[in-house]
C-alpha positions as CSV (number, residue, x, y, z in Angstrom):
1,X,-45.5,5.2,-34.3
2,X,-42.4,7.3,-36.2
3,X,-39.0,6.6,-35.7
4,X,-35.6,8.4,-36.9
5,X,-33.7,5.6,-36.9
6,X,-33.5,4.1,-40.5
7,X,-37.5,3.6,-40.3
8,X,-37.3,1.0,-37.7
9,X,-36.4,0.5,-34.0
10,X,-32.7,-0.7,-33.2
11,X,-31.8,-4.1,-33.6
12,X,-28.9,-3.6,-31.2
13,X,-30.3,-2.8,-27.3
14,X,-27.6,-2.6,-24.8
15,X,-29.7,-2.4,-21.9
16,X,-31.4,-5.5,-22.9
17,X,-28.6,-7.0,-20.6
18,X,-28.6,-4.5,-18.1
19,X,-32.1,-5.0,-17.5
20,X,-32.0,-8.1,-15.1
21,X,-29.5,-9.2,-12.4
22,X,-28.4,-12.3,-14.2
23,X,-27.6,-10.9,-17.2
24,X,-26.0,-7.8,-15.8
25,X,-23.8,-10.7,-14.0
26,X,-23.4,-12.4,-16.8
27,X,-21.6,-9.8,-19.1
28,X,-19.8,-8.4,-15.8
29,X,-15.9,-7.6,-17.0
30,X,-14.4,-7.1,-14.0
31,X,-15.0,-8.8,-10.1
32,X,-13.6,-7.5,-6.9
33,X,-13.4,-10.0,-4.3
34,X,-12.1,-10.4,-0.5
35,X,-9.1,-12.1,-1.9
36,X,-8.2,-9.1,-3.9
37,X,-7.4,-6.5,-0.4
38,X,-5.0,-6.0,1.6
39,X,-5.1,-4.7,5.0
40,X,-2.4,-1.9,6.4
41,X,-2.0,-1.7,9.8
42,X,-0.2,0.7,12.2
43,X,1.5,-0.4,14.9
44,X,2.9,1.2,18.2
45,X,5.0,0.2,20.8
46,X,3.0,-0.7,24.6
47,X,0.2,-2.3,25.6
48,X,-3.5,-2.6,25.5
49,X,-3.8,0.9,23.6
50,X,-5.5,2.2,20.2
51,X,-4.3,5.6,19.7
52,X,-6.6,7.3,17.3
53,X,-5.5,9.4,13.9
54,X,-7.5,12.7,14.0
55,X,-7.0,12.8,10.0
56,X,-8.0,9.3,9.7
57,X,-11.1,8.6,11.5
58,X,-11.9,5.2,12.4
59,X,-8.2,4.1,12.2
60,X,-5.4,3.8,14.6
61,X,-2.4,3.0,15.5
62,X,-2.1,-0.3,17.5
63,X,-0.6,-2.2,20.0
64,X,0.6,-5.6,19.6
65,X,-1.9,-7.2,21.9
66,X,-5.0,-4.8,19.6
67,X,-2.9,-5.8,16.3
68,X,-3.3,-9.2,17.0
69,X,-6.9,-9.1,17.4
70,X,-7.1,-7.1,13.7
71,X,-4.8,-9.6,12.4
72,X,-7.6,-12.3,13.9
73,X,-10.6,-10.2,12.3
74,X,-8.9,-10.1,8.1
75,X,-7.8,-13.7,8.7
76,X,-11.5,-14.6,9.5
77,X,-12.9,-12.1,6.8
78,X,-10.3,-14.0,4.6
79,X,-8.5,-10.9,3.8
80,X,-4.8,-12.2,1.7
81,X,-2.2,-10.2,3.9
82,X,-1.7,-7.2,6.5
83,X,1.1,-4.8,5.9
84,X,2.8,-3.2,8.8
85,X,3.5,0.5,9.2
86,X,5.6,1.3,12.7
87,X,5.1,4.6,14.6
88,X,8.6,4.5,16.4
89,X,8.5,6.6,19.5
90,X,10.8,10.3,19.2
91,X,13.2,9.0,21.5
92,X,14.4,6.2,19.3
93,X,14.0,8.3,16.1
94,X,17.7,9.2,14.6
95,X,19.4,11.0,11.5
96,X,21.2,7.3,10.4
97,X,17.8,5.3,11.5
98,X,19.5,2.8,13.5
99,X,16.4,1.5,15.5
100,X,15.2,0.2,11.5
101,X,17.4,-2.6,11.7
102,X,17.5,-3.8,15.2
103,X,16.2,-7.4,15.7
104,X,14.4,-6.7,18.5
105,X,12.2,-3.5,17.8
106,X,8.9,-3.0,17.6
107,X,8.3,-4.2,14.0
108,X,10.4,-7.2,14.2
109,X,8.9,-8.4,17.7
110,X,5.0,-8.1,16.3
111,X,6.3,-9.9,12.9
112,X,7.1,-12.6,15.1
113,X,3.8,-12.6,16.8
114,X,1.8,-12.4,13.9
115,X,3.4,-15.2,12.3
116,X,3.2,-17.6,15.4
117,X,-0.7,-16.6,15.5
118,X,-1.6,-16.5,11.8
119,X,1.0,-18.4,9.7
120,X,-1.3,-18.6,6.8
121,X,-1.9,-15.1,6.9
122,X,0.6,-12.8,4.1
123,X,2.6,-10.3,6.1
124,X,3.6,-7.7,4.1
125,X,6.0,-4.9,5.7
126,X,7.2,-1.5,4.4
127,X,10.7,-0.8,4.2
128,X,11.5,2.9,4.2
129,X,13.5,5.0,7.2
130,X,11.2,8.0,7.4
131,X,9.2,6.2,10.5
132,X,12.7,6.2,12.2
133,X,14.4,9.4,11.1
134,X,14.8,12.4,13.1
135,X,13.9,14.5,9.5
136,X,11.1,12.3,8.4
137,X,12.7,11.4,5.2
138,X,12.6,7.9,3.6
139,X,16.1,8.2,3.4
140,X,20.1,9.5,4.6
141,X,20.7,13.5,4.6
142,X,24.2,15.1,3.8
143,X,24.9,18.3,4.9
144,X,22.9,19.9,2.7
145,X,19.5,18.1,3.5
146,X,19.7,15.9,0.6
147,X,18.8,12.5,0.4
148,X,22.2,10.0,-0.3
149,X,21.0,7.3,-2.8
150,X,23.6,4.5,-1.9
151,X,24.3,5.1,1.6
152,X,20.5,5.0,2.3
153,X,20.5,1.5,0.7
154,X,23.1,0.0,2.6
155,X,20.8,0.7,5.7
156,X,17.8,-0.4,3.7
157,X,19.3,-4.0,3.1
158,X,19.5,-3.9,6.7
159,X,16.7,-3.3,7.3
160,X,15.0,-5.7,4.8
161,X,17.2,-8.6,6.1
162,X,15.9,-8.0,9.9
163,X,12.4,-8.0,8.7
164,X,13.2,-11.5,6.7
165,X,15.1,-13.1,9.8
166,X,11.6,-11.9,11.9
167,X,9.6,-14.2,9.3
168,X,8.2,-11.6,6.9
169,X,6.5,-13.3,3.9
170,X,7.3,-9.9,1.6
171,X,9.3,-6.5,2.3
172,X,8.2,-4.2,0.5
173,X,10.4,-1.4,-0.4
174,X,8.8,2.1,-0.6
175,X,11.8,4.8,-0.5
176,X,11.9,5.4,-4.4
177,X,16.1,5.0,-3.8
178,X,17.6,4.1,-7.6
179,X,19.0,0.3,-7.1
180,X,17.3,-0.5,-3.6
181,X,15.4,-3.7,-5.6
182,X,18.6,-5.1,-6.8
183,X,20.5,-4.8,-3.4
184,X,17.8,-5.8,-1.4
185,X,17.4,-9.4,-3.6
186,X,20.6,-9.5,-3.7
187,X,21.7,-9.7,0.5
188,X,18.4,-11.4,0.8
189,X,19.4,-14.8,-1.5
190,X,22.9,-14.7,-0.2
191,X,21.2,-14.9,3.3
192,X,19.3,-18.0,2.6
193,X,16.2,-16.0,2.0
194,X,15.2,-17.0,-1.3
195,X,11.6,-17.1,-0.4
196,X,10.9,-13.6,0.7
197,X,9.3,-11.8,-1.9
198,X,9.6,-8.1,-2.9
199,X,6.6,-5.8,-3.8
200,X,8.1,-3.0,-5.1
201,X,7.0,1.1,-4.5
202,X,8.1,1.1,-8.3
203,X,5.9,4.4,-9.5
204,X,5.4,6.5,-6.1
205,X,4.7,9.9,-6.7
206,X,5.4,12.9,-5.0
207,X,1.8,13.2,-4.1
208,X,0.0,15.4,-1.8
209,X,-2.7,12.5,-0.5
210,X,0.2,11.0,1.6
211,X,-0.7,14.1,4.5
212,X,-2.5,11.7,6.7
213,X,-0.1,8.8,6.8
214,X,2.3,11.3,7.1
215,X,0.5,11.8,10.8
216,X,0.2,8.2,11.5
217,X,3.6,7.2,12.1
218,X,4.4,10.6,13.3
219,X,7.0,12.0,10.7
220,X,4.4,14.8,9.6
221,X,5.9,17.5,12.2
222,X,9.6,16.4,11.5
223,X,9.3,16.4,7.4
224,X,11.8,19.6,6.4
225,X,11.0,20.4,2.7
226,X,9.1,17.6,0.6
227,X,10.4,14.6,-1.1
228,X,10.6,15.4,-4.8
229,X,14.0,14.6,-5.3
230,X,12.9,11.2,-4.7
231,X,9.3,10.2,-5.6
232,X,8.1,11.1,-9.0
233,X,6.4,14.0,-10.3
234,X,3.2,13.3,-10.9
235,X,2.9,14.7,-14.3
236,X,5.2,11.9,-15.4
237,X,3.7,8.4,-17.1
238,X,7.0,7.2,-18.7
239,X,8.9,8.0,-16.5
240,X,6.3,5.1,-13.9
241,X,7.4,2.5,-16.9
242,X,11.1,2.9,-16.6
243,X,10.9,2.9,-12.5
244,X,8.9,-0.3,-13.0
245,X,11.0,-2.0,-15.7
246,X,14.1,-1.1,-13.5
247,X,12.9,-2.9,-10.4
248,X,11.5,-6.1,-12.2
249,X,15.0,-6.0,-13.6
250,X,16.2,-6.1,-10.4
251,X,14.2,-8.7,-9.3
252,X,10.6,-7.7,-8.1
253,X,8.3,-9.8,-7.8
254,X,5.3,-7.7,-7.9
255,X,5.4,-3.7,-8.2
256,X,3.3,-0.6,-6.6
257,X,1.2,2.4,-8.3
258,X,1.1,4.6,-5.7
259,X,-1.4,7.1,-5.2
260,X,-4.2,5.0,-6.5
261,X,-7.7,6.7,-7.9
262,X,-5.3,9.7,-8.9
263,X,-3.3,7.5,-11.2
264,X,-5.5,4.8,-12.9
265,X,-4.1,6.1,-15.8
266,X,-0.5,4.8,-15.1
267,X,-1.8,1.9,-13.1
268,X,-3.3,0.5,-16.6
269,X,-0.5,1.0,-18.9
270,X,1.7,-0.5,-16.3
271,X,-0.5,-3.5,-16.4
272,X,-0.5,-3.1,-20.1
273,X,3.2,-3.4,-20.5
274,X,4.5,-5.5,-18.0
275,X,3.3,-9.2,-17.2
276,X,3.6,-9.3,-13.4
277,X,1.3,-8.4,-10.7
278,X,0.8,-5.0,-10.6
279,X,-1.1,-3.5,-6.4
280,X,-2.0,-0.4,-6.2
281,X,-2.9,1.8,-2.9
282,X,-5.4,3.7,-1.7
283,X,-3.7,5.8,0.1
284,X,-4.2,7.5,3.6
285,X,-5.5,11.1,1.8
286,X,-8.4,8.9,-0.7
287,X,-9.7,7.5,2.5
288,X,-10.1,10.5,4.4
289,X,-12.1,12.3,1.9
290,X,-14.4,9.7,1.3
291,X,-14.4,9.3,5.2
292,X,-15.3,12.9,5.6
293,X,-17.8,13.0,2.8
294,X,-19.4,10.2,4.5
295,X,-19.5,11.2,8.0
296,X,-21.4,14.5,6.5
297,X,-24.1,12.1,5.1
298,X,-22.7,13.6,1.4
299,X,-22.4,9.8,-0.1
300,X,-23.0,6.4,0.2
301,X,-20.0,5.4,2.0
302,X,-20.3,1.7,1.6
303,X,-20.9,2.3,-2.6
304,X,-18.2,5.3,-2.8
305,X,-16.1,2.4,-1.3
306,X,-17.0,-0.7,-3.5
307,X,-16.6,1.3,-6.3
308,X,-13.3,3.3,-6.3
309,X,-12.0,-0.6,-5.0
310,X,-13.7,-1.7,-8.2
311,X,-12.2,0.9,-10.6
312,X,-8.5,-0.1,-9.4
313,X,-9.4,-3.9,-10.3
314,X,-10.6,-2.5,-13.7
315,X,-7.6,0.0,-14.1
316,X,-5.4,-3.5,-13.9
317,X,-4.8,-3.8,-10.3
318,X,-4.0,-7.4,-9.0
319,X,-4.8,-6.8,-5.4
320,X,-5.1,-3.5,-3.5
321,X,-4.2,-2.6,-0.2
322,X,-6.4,0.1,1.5
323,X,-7.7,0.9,5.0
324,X,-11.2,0.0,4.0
325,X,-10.1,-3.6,3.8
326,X,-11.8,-5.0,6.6
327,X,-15.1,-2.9,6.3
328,X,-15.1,-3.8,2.4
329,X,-14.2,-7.4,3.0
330,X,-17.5,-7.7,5.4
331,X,-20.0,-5.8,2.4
332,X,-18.6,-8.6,0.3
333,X,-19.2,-11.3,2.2
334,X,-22.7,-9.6,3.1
């Protein structure tokens, strides 16, 4: 038999140890695990009533009696938290967000809930005012339709320190305001709250997978213009490391890439640079395609799923929070 290869066969064979599970185990560089998700839930005011999200199939926005029992089902799966996203009715909706901070609204009343049911479970909760704006932005407008940096903070801190005073584990500020981290750790120790944690939206990006979400906690028909003056551009990777830098100056204790698949590129060098925990998200736009692909029989769902949530754990990703969470968690455990 000839060879071309210096007269002899190779004495190096990488698939000799892809050629049997145990060794293909054994040199595996990266694991994903349940403890690694991170469940996002949407939450409604009423009662015994899952409203479905035509762009989301499959996922819904929930009572508090229905968020219970999905709090129930990722505490059995061992999922490690739930993160809250409220759909605030129109009628309490308003240009300075005032329903945000009110200690007995929607989000507030089911932290309280949750954390009587499941005090072991994390409870994660988004702070941003575009669920309770009239205009859908994350933020305070001027006159002129833009967003006010420091006066949307001021309401921000108010909100984060209602969410604490509920019994949130984390808050988790998303708005992309310059200073939010600082002021938020700030009014939180001088309330007592030195244990509530920060995961900081440090590199959000002015992306257009957010459509879907957008939907969910209905601020999709009320958006005017887009938030670029705010979120990043996503052509921008230095730009991610200063927004992080800033906010674990400022006192995060773990920070957001946000998209995710889109942006494994910046969710690595983030990882790379900075020695925290670094989530990422796989937002509401990454799960309806794959949905959709997969309700046309055009992929594998459950391996499309597996592996994307495997690529963010080898991009760098500590823990990732995604709307698959629950059906991932049970292929897992399979």
């Amino acid at each position: 038999m000839s060879t071309t290869f210096m007269g002899q066969f190779p004495s190096t064979r990488l698939r000799r140890l892809r050629k049997a599970p145990f060794s293909r185990k054994l040199m595996q560089e990266h694991t994903l695990s349940v403890e690694h998700l991170i469940y996002p839930l949407f939450i409604q005011a009423g009662h015994n009533t899952q409203t479905p999200i035509p762009s989301m199939p499959g996922i819904f926005r929930h009572t508090l009696d229905f968020a219970l029992k999905e709090a129930e089902k990722s505490y059995e799966l061992g999922i490690s938290a739930i993160m809250l996203f409220p759909a605030i009715a129109p009628e309490k909706k308003s240009l300075d967000a005032f329903e945000a901070y009110q200690d007995e609204g929607l989000v507030p009343t089911v932290i309280k809930a949750l954390k009587q049911q499941f005090p072991d479970l994390g409870l994660i909760v988004d702070v941003a005012l575009d669920p309770y704006t009239t205009h859908g932005h994350d933020g305070l407008i001027d006159e002129h339709g833009y967003v006010m940096n420091d006066e949307t903070n001021e309401i921000l801190v108010k909100q984060a320190l209602t969410l604490a005073k509920a019994g949130v584990d984390m808050v988790s500020p998303s708005d992309m305001m310059d200073g939010r981290v600082g002021a938020i750790r700030q009014a939180l120790d001088q309330h007592g709250f030195i244990h509530t944690g920060i995961l900081a939206y440090s590199a959000k990006y002015a992306s257009a997978y957010y459509g879907p979400f957008r939907e969910a906690v209905n601020s999709k028909a009320l958006l005017k213009g887009d938030k670029k003056t705010y979120q990043m551009d996503p052509a921008n990777i230095e730009e991610a490391l200063r927004e992080v830098a800033l906010d674990i100056q400022e006192g995060a204790d773990m920070v957001m890439v946000k998209p995710g698949l889109p942006y494994l590129d910046v969710l690595a060098k983030v990882k790379a640079t900075f020695s925290v925990p670094v989530l990422t998200y796989q937002v509401s736009g990454e799960y309806s395609m794959i949905k959709a692909a997969s309700l046309q029989n055009w992929i594998d769902e459950r391996s499309v799923v597996l592996e994307s949530l495997l690529a963010f754990r080898r991009a760098g990703a500590s823990a990732i929070i995604s709307y698959y969470a629950l059906e991932a968690a049970a292929w897992l455990k399979a």
